[in-house]
N, C-alpha and C positions, 0 to 999 in steps of 0.2 A: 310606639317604642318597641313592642313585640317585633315589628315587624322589621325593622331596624336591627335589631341585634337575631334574628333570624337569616336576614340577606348578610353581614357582616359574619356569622360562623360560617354560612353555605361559600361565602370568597372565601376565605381559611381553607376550609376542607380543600374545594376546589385548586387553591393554590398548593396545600400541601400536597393531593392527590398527584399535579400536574411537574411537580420538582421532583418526585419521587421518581415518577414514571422516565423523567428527560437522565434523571441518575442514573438511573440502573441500565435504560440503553445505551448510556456513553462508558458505562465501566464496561461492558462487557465486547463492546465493538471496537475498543481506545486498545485491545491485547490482540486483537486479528488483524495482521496484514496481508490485503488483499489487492492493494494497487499499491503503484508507486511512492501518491504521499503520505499512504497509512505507515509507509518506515520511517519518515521523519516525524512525523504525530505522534509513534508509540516510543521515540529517543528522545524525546522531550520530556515523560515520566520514568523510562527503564529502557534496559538495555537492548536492542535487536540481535536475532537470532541471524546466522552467514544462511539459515533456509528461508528466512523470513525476507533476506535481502534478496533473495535468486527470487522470492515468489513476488514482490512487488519490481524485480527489473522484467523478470518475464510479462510480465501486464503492460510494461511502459514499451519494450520490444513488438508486443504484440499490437499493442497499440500504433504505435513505427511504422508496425507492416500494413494495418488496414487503413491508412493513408495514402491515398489514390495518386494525388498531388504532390505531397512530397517524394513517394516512391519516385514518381514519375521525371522528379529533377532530379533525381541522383541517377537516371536511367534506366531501374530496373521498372518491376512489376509488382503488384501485392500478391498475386500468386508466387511469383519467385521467390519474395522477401520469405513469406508462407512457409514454402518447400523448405526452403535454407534452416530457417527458425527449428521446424520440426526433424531436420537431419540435426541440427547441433545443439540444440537444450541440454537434452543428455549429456552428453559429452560436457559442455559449459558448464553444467551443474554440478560435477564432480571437480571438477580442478580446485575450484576456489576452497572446496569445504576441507578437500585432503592437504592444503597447504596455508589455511590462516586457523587463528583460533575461533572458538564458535560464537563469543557474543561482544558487541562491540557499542561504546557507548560516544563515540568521535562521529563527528557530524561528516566531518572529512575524511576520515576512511571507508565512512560507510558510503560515503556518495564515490569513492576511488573503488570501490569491490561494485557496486552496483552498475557502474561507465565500464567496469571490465568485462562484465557478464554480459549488459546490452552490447559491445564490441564484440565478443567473441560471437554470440548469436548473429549478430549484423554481419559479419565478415563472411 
């Protein structure tokens, strides 16, 4: 019986120990975006930032360009894609911030500002 309600608090512990732990890494990674679907992840509890959408379309751009295969059937190159990418960020990253407001809670504007950044980069 000891031994029974021994193994039965050590699964408790064990279990609280292991929900705590899966908690506190999903709050704190659930407010970073850092690729593309972490901006639709963090607009399902709060609002996204117009820097938070530039920084998860430049991941999905960057992504775009080191695709060897698809480079390849639109013609160019992934070194071209590359070059282009790094002459225009900059520039792409300013337009959108100095002409929308900063945080957006529309599933459809944020995917319409994010197709405009990866296009402006892409072009």
């Amino acid at each position: 019986m000891k031994s029974f309600i021994l193994v039965l608090l050590s699964a408790l512990a064990i279990g609280y120990y292991l929900t705590a732990k899966a908690n506190s890494g999903t709050s704190t990674n659930s407010t970073d975006v850092e690729k593309y679907s972490d901006i639709f992840f963090k607009l399902e509890t709060s609002p996204v930032s117009m820097r938070e959408i530039i920084v998860g379309a430049k991941h999905f751009a960057i992504t775009l360009c080191e695709d060897g295969g698809y480079q390849q059937a639109l013609g160019g190159s992934v070194s071209a894609c590359k070059l282009n990418f790094d002459r225009t960020k900059d520039m792409c990253s300013r337009y959108p911030v100095t002409e929308k407001e900063q945080f957006y809670t529309d599933k459809a504007i944020v995917s319409l500002l994010a197709e405009q950044f990866i296009n402006c980069v892409s072009s």
